[in-house]
C-alpha positions in Angstrom: 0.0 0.0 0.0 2.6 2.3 1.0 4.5 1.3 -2.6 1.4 2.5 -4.6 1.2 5.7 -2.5 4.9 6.5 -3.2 4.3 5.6 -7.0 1.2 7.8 -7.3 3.3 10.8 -5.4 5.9 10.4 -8.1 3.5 10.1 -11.3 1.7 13.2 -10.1 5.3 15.4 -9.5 5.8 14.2 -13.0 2.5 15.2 -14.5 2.4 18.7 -12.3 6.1 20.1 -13.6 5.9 23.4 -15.6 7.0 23.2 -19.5 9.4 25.6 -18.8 10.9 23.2 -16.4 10.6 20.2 -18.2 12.3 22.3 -21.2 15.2 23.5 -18.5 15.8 19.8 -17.4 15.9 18.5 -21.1 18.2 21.2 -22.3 21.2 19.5 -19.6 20.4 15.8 -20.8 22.1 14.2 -23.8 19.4 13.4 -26.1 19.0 9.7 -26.1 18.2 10.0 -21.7 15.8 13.2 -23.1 14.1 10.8 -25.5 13.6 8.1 -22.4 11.7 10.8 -20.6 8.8 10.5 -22.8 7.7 7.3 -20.9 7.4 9.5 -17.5 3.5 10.9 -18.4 1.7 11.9 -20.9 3.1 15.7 -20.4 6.7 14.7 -21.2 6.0 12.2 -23.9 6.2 14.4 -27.0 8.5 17.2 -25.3 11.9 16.0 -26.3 10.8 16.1 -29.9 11.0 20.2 -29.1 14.0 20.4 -28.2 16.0 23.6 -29.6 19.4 22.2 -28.7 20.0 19.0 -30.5 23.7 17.3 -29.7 24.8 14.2 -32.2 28.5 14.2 -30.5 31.2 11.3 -29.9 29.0 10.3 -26.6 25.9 10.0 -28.8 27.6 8.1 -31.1 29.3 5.7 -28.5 26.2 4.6 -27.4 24.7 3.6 -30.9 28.1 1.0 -30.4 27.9 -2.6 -31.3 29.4 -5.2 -29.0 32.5 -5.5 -30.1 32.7 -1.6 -30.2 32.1 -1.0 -34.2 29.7 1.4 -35.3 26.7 1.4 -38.0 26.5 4.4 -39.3 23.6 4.1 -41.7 21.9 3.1 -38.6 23.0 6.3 -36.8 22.4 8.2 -39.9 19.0 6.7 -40.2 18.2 7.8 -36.2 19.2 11.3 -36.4 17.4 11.5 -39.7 14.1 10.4 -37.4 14.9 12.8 -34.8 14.9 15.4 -37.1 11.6 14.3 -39.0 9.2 14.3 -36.0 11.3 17.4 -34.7 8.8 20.0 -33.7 9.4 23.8 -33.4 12.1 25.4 -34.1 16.4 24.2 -33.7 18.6 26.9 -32.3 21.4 24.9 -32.2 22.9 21.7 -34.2 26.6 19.8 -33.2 27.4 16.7 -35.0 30.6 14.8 -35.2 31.4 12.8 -38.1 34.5 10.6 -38.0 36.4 9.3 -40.9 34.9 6.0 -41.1 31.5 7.2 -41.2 30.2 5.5 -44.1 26.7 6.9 -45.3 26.7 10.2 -43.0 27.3 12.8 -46.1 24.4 11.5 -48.0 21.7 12.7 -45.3 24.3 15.7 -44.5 22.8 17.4 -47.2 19.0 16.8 -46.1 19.8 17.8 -42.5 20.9 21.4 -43.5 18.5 21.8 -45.5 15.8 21.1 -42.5 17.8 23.6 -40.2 18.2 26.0 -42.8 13.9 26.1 -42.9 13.8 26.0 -38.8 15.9 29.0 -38.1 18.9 27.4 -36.9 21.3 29.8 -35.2 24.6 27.8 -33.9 25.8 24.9 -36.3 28.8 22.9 -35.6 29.8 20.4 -37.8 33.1 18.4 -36.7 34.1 16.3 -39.6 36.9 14.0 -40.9 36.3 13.3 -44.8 37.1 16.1 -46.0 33.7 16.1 -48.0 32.5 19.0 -49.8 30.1 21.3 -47.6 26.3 21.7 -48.9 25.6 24.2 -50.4 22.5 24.3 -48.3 24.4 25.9 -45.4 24.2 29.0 -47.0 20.5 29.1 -46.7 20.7 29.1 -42.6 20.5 33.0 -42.9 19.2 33.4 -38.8 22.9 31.9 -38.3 24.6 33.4 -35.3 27.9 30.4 -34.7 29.1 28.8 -37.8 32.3 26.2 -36.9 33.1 23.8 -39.8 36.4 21.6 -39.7 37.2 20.0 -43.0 35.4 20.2 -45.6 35.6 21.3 -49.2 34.2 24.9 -49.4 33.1 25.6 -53.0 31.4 29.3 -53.6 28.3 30.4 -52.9 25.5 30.8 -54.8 24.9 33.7 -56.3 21.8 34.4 -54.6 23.9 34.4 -51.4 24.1 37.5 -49.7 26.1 36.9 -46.6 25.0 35.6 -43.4 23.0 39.2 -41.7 23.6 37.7 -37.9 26.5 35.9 -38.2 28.6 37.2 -34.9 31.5 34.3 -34.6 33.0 32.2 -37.3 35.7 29.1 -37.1 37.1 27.3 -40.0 39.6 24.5 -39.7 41.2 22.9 -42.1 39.3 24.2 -44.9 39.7 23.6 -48.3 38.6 26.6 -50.5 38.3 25.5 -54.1 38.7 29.6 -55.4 41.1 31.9 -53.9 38.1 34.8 -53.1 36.0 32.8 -51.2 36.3 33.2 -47.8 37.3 37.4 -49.0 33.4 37.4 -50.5 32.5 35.2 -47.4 33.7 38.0 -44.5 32.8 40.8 -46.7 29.5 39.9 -46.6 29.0 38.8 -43.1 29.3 42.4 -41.3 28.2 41.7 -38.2 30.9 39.2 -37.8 32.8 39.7 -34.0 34.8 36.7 -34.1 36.9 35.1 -36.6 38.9 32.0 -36.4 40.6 30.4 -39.7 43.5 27.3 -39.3 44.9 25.3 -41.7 43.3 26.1 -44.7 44.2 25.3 -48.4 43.5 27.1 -51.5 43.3 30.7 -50.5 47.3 32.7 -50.8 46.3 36.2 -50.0 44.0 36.2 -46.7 42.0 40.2 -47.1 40.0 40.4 -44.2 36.9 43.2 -44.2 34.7 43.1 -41.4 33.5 46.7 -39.2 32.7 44.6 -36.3 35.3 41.9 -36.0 36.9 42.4 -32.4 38.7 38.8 -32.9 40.9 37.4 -35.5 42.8 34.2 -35.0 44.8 33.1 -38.2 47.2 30.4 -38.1 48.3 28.4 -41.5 49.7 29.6 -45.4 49.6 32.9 -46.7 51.3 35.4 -48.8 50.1 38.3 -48.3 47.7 39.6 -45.3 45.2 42.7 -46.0 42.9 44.4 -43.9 40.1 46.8 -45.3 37.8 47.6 -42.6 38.9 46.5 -38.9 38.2 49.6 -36.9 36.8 47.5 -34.1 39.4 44.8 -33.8 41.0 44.2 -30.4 42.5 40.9 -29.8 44.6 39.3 -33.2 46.5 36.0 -33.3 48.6 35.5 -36.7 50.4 32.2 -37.2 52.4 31.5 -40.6 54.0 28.1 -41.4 55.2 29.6 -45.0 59.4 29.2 -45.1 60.2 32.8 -45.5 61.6 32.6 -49.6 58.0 32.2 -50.1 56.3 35.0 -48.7 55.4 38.7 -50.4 56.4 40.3 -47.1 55.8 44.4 -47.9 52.3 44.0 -48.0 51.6 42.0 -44.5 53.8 44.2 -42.8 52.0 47.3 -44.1 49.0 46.0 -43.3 50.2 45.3 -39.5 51.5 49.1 -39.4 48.1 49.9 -39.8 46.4 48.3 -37.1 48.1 50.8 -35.0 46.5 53.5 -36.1 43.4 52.1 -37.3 41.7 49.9 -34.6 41.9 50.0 -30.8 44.0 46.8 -30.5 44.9 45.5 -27.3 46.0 41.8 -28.1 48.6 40.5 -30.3 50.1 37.1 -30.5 52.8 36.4 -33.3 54.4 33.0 -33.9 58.4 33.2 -34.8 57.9 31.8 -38.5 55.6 35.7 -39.0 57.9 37.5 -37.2 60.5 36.5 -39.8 58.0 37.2 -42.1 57.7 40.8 -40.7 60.9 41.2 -40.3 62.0 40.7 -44.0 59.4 43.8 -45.0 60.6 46.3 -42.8 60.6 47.3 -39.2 58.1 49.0 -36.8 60.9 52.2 -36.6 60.7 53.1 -39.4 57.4 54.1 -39.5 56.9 55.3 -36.3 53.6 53.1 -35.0 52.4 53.6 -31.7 50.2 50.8 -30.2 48.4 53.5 -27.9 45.5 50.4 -26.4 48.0 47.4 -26.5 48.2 46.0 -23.0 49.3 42.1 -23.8 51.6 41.0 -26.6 52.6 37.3 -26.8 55.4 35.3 -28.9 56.1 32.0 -29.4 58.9 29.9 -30.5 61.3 32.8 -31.8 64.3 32.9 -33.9 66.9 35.4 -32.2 69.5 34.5 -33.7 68.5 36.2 -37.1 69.9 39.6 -36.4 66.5 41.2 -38.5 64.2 39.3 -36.0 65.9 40.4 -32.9 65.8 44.3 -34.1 62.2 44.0 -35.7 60.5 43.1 -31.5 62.9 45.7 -30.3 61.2 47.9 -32.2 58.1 46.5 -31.9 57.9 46.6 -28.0 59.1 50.3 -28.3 55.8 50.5 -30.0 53.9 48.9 -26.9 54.3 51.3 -24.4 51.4 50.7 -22.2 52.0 46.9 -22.3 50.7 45.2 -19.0 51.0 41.6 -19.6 54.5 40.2 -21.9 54.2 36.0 -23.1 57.0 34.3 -24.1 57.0 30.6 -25.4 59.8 28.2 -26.1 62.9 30.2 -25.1 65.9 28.3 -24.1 68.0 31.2 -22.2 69.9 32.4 -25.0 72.1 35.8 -24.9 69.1 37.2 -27.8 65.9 36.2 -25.6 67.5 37.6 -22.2 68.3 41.0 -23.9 65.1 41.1 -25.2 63.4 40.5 -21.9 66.0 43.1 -20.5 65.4 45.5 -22.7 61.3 45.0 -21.6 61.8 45.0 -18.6 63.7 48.2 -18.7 61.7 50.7 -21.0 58.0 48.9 -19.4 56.7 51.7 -16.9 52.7 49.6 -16.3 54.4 46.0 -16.6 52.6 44.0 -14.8 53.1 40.1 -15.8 55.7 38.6 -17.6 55.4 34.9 -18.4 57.9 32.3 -19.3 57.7 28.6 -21.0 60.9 27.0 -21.4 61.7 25.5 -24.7 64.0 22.6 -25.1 66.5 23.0 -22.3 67.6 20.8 -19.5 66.8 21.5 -15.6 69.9 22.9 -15.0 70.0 25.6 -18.2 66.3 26.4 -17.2 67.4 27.0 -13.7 70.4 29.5 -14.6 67.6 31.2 -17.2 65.4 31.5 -14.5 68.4 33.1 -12.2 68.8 35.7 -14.9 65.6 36.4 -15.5 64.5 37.3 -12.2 67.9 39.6 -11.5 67.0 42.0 -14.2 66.3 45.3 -13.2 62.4 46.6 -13.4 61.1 49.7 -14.3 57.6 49.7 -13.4 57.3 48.5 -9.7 54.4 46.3 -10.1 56.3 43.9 -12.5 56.1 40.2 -11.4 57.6 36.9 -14.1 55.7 33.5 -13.8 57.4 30.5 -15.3 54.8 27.9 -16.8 55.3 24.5 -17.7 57.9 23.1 -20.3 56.3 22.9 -23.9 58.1 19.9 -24.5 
């Protein structure tokens, strides 16, 4: 008696709970538990089908496993298909991850863009491993606010495509653009774009980036060239290049680097060595006279000092940070070059406030004599404190 009391108690909690909590509570399940919940009452036994989230990651797939831990994936392809036909109301936001032996998955790809395109979608992201050529559907999600894609063949748009009017961050990696102007027509037509993220691409030499509203750019891969139109806005920027320096049309990038100085409010930069060479090649910050008036954190990685060009190039270049409050340094092995550059920081730096270290490839006791030095260089700005982080390697 007491058993069917309790029972009854707990089928009426169920068939009393708000939507709005039902909705709450489904949002933080993955969706295979959500879809179980339909056997608690008659209240919960459509409302998974409305969900505005819907999740197809690595869990999801690992429990559609076989026994012996293989995968079907025309019979995943054939339940997220489902899902998305009895769907109803409108999907906010769509992840999928497709690994490389996921035989069947791009031929429904194309379907399931298509249905999000017509249901307002606003955050796709679509974590592949083919290498398969992108719908053109995914052109048609126009309420798009997050767009991530990792590789896929980008071919251009249609010419009906006029950008995507909401679009506020964007992340391509490893991207394969079949025409050089794509991803130039792509920005350019996305102007409410904030943030921009774009690694390991093929296809595309000469990266022109024009976008009012971008505030972050991360770009890390090939290019020749480097040229920003419109960037008034932009505050935080992360430029990577694996090109070998004979390769690279240098006077260009670095004229386009002068004029984030003066152009946009920046107060991030990260440079890897290989673009500092790059820089370095074209000219040097002196010479034109750049101020970074809103810079407070510049970060380097894995530098070449040795090239006399190099070492000159950051010294003038942190002349040209003189409000800098936080200095990054990755991969330095204590060499005569990287502790006169830190020196020289150190000394002309009146609002330094953090400098941090990761050692390079060094042994414990070349680390500990770099560290010695470090930390017995004189400091102009009183508040100036050095961190060393872990070894990269």
């Amino acid at each position: 008696m007491a058993c069917s009391k309790s029972s009854k108690k707990m089928e009426d909690f169920f068939v009393n709970v708000p939507d709005i909590v039902i909705d709450k509570i489904l949002e933080k399940l993955p969706i295979r538990m959500a879809a179980q919940t339909s056997v608690l009452s008659r209240q919960w036994r459509h409302a998974w089908l409305s969900l505005e989230r819907l999740t197809f990651d690595f869990d999801f797939e690992e429990q559609q496993e076989n026994k012996d831990g293989s995968c079907n994936w025309q019979k995943i392809s054939c339940i997220i298909s489902s899902i998305l036909l009895r769907h109803n109301g409108p999907v906010h936001d769509f992840y999928l991850f497709v690994p490389d032996d996921a035989e069947g998955v791009h031929m429904n790809l194309s379907q399931w863009i298509s249905f999000l395109s017509k249901n307002r979608v606003q955050k796709i992201v679509i974590d592949n491993s083919d290498g398969d050529t992108i719908t053109s559907y995914i052109f048609w999600c126009s309420e798009l606010v997050y767009l991530e894609l990792a590789s896929f063949v980008l071919n251009p748009p249609p010419t009906c495509f006029h950008g995507f009017p909401k679009l506020k961050h964007l992340e391509l990696l490893n991207i394969e653009f079949t025409k050089e102007n794509i991803f130039s027509s792509l920005i350019k037509n996305c102007r409410t774009l904030v943030t921009l993220k774009l690694v390991n691409w093929t296809g595309m030499d000469h990266v022109v980036i024009d976008a009012p509203c971008l505030k972050t750019l991360i770009l890390k891969g090939d290019f020749d060239s480097l040229a920003f139109i419109n960037v008034r806005s932009l505050e935080r920027i992360s430029l990577h290049s694996y090109k070998r320096l004979e390769k690279l049309i240098t006077a260009k990038t670095v004229d386009a680097v002068n004029l984030l100085a003066t152009y946009c409010p920046l107060q991030s930069i990260e440079f890897n060595g290989r673009l500092c060479e790059f820089l370095a090649a074209g000219g040097n910050m002196r010479s034109t006279s750049v101020t970074f008036n809103h810079l407070d954190e510049l970060c380097l990685s894995y530098l070449n000092l040795n090239d006399f060009a190099v070492f000159h190039y950051l010294l003038s270049m942190i002349e040209c940070c003189a409000y800098i409050k936080t200095f990054d340094i990755s991969g330095i092995t204590g060499s005569t070059a990287e502790l006169k550059l830190v020196e020289y920081l150190l000394a002309i730096s009146p609002v330094l406030e953090n400098v941090f270290f990761k050692s390079g490839e060094c042994d414990n006791e070349s680390e500990l004599k770099m560290s010695r030095a470090l930390m017995g260089f004189p400091r102009t700005s009183p508040k100036a404190r050095l961190f060393f982080r872990e070894k990269l390697f």
